[in-house]
C-alpha positions as a Python dict, from the first residue, in 0.01 Angstrom:
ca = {
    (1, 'X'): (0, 0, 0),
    (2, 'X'): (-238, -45, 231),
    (3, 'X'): (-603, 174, 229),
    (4, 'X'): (-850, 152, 504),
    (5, 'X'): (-1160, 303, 335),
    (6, 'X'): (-1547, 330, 289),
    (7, 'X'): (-1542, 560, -39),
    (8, 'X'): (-1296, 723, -255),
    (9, 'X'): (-1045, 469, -155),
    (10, 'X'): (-1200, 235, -462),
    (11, 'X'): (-1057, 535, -730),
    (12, 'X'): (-724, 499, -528),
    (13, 'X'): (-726, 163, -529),
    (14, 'X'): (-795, 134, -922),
    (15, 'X'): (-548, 409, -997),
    (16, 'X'): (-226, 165, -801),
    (17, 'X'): (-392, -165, -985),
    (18, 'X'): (-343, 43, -1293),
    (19, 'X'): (47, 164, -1175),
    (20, 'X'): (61, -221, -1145),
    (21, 'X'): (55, -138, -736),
    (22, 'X'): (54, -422, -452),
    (23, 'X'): (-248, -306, -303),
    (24, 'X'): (-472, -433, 8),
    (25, 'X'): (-803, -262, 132),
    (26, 'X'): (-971, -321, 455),
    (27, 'X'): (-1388, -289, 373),
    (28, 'X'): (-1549, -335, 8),
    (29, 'X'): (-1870, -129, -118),
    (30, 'X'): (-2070, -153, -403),
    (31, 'X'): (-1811, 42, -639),
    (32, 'X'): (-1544, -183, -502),
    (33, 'X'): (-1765, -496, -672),
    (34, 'X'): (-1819, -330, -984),
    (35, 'X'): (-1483, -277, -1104),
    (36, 'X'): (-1395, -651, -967),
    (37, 'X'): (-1107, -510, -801),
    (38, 'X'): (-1156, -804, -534),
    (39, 'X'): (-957, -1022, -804),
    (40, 'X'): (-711, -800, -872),
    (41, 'X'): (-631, -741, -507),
    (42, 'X'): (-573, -825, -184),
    (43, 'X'): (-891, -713, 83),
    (44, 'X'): (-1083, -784, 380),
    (45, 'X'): (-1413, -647, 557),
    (46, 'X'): (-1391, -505, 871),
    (47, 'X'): (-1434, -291, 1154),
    (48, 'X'): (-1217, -8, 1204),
    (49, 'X'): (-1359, -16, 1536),
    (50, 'X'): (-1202, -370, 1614),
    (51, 'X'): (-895, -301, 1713),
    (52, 'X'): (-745, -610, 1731),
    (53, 'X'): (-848, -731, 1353),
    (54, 'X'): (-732, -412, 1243),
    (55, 'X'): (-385, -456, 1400),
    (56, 'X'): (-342, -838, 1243),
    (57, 'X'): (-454, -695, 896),
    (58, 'X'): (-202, -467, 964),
    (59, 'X'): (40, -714, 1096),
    (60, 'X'): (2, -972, 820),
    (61, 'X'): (16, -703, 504),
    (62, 'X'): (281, -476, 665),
    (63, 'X'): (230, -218, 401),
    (64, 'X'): (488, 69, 357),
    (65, 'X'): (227, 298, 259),
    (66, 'X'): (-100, 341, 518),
    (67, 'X'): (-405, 593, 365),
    (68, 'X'): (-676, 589, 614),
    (69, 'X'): (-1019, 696, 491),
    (70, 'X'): (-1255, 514, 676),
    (71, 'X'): (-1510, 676, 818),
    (72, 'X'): (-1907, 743, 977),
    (73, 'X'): (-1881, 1040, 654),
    (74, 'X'): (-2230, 1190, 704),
    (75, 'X'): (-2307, 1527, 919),
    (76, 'X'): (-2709, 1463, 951),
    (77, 'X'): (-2605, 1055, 1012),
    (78, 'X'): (-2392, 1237, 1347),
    (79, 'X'): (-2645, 1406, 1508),
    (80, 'X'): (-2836, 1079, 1558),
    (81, 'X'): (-2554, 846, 1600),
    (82, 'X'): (-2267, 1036, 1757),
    (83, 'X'): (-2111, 772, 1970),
    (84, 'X'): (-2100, 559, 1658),
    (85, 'X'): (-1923, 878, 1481),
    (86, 'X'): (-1685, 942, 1730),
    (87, 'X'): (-1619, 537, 1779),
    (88, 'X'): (-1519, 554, 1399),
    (89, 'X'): (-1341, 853, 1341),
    (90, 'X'): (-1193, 913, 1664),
    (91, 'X'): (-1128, 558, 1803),
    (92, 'X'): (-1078, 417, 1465),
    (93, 'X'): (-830, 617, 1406),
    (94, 'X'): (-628, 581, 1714),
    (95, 'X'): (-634, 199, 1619),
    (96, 'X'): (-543, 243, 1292),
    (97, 'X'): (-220, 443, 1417),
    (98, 'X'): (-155, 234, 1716),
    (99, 'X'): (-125, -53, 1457),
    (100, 'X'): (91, 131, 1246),
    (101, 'X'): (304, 176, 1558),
    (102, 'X'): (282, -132, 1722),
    (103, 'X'): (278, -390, 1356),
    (104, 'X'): (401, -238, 1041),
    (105, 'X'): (812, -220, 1060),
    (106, 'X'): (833, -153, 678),
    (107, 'X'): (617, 140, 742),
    (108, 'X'): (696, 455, 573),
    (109, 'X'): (415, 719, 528),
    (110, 'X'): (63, 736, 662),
    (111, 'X'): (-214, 950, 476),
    (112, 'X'): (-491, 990, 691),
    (113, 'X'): (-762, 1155, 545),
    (114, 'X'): (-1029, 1358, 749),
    (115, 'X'): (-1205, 1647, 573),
    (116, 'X'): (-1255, 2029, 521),
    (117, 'X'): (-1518, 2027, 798),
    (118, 'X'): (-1236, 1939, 1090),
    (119, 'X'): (-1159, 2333, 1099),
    (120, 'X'): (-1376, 2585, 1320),
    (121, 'X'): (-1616, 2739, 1091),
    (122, 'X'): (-1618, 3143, 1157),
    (123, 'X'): (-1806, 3127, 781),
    (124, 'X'): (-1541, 3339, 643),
    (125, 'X'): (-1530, 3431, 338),
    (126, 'X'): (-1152, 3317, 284),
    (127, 'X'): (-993, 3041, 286),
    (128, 'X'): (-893, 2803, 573),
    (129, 'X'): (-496, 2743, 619),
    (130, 'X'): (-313, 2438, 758),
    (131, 'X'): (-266, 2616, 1057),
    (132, 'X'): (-607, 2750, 1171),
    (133, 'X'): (-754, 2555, 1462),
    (134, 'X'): (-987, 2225, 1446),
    (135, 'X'): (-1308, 2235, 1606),
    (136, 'X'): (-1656, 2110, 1406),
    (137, 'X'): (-2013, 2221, 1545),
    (138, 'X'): (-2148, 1927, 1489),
    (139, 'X'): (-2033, 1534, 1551),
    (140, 'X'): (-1902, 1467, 1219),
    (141, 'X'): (-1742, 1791, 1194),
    (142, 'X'): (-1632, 1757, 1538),
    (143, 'X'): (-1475, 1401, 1478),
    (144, 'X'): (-1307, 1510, 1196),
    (145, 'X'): (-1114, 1810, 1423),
    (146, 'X'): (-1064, 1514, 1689),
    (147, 'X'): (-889, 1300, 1402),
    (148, 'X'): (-633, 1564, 1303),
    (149, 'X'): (-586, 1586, 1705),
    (150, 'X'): (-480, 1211, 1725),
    (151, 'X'): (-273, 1261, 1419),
    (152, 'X'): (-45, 1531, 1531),
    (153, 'X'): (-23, 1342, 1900),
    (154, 'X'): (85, 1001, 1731),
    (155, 'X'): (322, 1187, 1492),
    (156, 'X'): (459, 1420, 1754),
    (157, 'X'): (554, 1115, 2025),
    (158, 'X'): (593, 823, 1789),
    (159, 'X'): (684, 884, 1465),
    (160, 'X'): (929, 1113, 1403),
    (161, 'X'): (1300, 933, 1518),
    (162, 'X'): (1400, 661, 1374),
    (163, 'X'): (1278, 426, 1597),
    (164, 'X'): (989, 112, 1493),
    (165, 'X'): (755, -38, 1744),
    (166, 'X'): (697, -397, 1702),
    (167, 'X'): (511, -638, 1928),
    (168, 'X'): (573, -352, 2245),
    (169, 'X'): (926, -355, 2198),
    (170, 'X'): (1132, -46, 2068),
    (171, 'X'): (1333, -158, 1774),
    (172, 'X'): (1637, 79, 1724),
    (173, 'X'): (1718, 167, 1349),
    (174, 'X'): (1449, 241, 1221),
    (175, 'X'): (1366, 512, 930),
    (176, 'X'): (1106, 798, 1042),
    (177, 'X'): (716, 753, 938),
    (178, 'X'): (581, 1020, 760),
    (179, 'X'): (212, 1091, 891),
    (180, 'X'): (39, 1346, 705),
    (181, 'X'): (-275, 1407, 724),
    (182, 'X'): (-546, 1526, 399),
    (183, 'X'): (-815, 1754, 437),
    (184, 'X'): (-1057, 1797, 105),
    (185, 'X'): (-1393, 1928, 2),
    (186, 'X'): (-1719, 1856, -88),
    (187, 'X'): (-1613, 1584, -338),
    (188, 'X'): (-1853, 1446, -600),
    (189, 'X'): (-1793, 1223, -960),
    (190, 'X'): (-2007, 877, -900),
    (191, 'X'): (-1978, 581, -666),
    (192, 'X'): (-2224, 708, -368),
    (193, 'X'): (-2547, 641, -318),
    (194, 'X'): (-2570, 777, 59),
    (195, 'X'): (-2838, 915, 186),
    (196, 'X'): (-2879, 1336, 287),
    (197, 'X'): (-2631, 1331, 12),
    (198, 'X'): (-2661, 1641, -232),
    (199, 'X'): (-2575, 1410, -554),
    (200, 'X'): (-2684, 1042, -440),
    (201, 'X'): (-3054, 1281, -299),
    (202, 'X'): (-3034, 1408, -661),
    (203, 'X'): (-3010, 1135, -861),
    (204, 'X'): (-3283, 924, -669),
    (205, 'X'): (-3505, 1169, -698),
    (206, 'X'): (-3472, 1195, -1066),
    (207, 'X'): (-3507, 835, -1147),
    (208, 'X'): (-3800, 818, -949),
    (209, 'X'): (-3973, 1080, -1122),
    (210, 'X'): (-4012, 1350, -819),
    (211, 'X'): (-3874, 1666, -742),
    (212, 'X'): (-3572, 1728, -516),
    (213, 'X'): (-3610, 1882, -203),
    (214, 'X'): (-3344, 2154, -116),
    (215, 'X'): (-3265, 2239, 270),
    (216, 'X'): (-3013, 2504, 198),
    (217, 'X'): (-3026, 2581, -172),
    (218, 'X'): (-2773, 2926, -135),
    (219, 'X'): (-2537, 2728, 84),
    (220, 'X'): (-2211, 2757, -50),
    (221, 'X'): (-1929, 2472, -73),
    (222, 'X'): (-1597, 2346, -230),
    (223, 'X'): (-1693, 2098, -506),
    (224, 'X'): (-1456, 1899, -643),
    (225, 'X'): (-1443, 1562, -829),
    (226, 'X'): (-1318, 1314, -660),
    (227, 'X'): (-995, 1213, -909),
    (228, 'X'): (-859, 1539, -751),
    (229, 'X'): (-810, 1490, -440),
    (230, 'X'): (-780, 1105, -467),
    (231, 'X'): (-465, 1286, -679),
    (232, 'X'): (-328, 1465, -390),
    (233, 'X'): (-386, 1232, -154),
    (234, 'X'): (-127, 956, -390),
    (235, 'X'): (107, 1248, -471),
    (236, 'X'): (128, 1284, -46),
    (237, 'X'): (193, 904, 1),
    (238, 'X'): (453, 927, -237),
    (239, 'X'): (648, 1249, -165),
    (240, 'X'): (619, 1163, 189),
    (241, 'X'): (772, 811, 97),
    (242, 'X'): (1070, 950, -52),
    (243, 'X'): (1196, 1042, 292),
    (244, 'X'): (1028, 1423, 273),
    (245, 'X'): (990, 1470, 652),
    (246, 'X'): (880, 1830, 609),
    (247, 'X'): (584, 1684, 456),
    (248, 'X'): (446, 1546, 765),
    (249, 'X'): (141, 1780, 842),
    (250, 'X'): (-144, 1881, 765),
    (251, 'X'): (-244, 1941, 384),
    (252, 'X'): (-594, 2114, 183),
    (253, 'X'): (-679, 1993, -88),
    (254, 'X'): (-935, 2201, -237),
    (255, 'X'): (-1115, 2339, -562),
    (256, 'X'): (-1012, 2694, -665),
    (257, 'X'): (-1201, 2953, -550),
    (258, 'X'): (-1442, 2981, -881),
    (259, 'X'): (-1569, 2649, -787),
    (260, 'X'): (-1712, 2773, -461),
    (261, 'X'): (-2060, 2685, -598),
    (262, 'X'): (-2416, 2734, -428),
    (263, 'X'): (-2617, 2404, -413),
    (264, 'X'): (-2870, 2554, -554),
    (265, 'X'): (-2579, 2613, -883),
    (266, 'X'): (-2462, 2256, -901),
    (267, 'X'): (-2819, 2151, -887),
    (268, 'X'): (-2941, 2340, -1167),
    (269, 'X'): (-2612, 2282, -1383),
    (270, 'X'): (-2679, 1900, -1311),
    (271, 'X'): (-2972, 1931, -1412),
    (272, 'X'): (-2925, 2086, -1771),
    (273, 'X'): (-2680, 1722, -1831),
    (274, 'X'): (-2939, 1523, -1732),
    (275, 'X'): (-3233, 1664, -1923),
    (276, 'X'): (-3600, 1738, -1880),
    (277, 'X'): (-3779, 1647, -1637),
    (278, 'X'): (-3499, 1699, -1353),
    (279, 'X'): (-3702, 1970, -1082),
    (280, 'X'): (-3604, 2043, -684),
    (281, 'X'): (-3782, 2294, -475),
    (282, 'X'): (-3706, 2403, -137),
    (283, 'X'): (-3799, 2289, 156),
    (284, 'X'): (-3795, 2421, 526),
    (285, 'X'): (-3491, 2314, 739),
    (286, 'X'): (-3526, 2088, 1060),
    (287, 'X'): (-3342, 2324, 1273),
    (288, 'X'): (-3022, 2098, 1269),
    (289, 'X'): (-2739, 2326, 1203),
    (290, 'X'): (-2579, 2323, 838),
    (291, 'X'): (-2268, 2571, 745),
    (292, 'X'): (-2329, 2858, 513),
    (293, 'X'): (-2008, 2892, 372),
    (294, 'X'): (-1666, 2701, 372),
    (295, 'X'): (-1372, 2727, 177),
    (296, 'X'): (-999, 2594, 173),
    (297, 'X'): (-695, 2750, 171),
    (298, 'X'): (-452, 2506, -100),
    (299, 'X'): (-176, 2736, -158),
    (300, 'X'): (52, 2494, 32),
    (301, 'X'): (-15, 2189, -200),
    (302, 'X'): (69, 2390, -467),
    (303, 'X'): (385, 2513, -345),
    (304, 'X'): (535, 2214, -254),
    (305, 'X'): (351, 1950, -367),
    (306, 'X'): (289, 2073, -737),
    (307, 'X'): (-80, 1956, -688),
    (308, 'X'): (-307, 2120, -892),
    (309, 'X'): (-674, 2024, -941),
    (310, 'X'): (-731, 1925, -1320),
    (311, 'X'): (-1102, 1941, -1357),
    (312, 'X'): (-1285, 2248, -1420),
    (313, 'X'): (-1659, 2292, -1244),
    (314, 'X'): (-1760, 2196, -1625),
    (315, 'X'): (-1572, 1868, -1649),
    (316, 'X'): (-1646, 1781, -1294),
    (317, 'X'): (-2026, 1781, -1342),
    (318, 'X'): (-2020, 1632, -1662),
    (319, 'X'): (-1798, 1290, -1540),
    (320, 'X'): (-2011, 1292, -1210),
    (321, 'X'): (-2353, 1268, -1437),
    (322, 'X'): (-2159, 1060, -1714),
    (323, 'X'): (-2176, 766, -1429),
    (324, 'X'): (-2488, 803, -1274),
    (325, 'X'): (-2634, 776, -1628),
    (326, 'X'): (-2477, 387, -1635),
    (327, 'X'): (-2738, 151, -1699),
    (328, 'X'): (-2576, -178, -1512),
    (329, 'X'): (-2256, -199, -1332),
    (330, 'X'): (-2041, -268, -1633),
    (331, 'X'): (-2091, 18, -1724),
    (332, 'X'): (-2048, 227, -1498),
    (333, 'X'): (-1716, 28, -1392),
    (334, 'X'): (-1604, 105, -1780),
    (335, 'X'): (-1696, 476, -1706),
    (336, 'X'): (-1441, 460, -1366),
    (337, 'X'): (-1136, 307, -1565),
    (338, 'X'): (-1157, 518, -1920),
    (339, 'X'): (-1206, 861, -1642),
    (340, 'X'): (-899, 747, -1515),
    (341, 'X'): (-720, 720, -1804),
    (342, 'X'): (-817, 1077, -1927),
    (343, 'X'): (-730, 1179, -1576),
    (344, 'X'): (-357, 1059, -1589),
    (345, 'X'): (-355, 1183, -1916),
    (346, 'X'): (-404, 1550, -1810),
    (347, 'X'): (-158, 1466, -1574),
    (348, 'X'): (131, 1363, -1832),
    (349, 'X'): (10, 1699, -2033),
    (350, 'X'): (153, 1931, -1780),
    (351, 'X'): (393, 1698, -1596),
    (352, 'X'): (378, 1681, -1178),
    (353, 'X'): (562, 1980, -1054),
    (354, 'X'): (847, 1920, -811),
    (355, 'X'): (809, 2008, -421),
    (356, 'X'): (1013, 2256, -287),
    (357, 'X'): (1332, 2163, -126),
    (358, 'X'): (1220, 1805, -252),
    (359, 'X'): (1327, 1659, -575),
    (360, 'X'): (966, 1462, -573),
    (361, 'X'): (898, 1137, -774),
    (362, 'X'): (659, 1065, -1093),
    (363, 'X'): (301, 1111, -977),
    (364, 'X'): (181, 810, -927),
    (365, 'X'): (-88, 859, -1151),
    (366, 'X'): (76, 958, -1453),
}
């Protein structure tokens, strides 16, 4: 398996090391270092925006599983860098394909991930489906829509006979790719320290002693820790492996609708874990333009995936503040691995429901 990544990636790659996994990943962070998962695989830093490194990383690995989540992953980041937003999202993404095309014959599913953000925002109060269209206000948002754009064009004229590319040349025989792509919410749990960042903001501002300051403090979002859809996103890799072509699509993969939280709720409910002296207050926006309301639609993944998220708003905001409150890197890397555990646990508990018309395989974190 191969994951090109700059965040939840390190979870995914921890849960295959644990499956015992071959596993290589293209760009380390600090999370990455922590749980010293650079000795227990293969990686390299990069540029997703080199397209010629990325397609002999490609070439040299030839992976049979591709999950792309690298990624310029900040909205306020976009609107003052949007050529490097769309260079990474949108162009980085066509090279990631292209050298899935062009360099991986053993190739058989693609996960790229993009985000709950790539769909037009009416702010509806329901849920977005599969099938509504992409679009994105703003650059991030907008890149995100773009990225499910490539997706669908690559899987529509490349992937879907059984045909490989390799080195230009058309090589007759081949199996189908899968290429699905993963669309999740606002997904929290440890690990990120980036900045206009509701957690990461949080969590500075606490250990420094000052209050938090609060743009949009009734603004309402999907929360979701990030073993969920880091779930999904393996369960998709997998199903799709198993020769599932109905699976190649789009898929949400979102927190139920009770964990549609206002900041201003997940603020104050952080808070009460991490004791006194934890304060925000609000502040007066910058005119930039921030959504209201945004929810997802996940009725498909549980129909025929059998994904289900396994963490209530409860347990999600108690792991999340459970690792910010590690003291040194060891500990926080022990907090990672035993959460986890407990999370595969949950998933033994009630078993991994089989996709319809599919027969489906073990979840591979179980």
């Amino acid at each position: 398996m191969a994951v090109a990544d700059a965040g939840p990636g390190v979870r995914i790659c921890a849960a295959c090391v644990a499956r015992g996994c071959a596993t290589k990943r293209h760009a380390p962070e600090p999370l990455f270092e922590e749980l010293e998962l650079a000795t227990r695989i293969d990686h390299i830093t990069g540029d997703i925006r080199d397209a010629e490194a990325l397609r002999k990383a490609v070439a040299d690995f030839d992976p049979e599983v591709v999950i792309h989540m690298a990624a310029q992953p900040l909205v306020r980041l976009s609107y003052a860098t949007p050529v490097e937003t769309y260079a990474t999202n949108v162009m980085g993404t066509v090279h990631l394909l292209e050298a899935c095309r062009m360099a991986a014959p053993s190739l058989r599913s693609v996960v790229v991930v993009t985000s709950d953000k790539c769909y037009e925002n009416r702010e509806q109060i329901w849920g977005y489906r599969e099938s509504d269209p992409m679009g994105g206000h703003d650059p991030y948002s907008n890149s995100k829509g773009c990225a499910e754009l490539v997706t669908a064009a690559y899987r529509n004229s490349y992937f879907q006979h059984a045909t490989a590319q390799q080195d230009g040349a058309q090589q007759d025989g081949g199996q189908p790719v899968a290429v699905a792509s993963a669309r999740a919410g606002n997904v929290i749990g440890g690990g990120d320290w980036s900045l206009d960042r509701l957690i990461p903001d949080a969590m500075r501002a606490f250990a420094a002693g000052d209050s938090l300051s609060l743009r949009h403090p009734a603004a309402l979002r999907p929360w979701q820790h990030v073993l969920d859809p880091v779930a999904g996103y393996l369960l998709l890799a997998e199903r799709s492996c198993s020769g599932a072509g109905q699976l190649s699509q789009g898929w949400n993969f979102g927190p139920p609708d009770n964990m549609t939280l206002s900041v201003e709720e997940v603020i104050s409910a952080l808070g009460d874990r991490l004791g006194p002296g934890f304060e925000w207050r609000q502040e007066a926006g910058d005119g930039l333009h921030e959504a209201t309301l945004l929810r997802l639609d996940c009725a498909a993944a549980r129909e025929y995936l059998g994904w289900r998220p396994q963490l209530d708003a409860a347990d999600m905001l108690a792991w999340t503040a459970e690792w910010y409150r590690g003291r040194h890197g060891a500990q926080r890397a022990d907090v990672v691995e035993r959460q986890i555990t407990e999370y595969r646990k949950k998933l033994a508990q009630i078993g991994s429901a089989p996709a319809k018309d599919h027969s489906g395989a073990s979840h591979i974190l179980a």
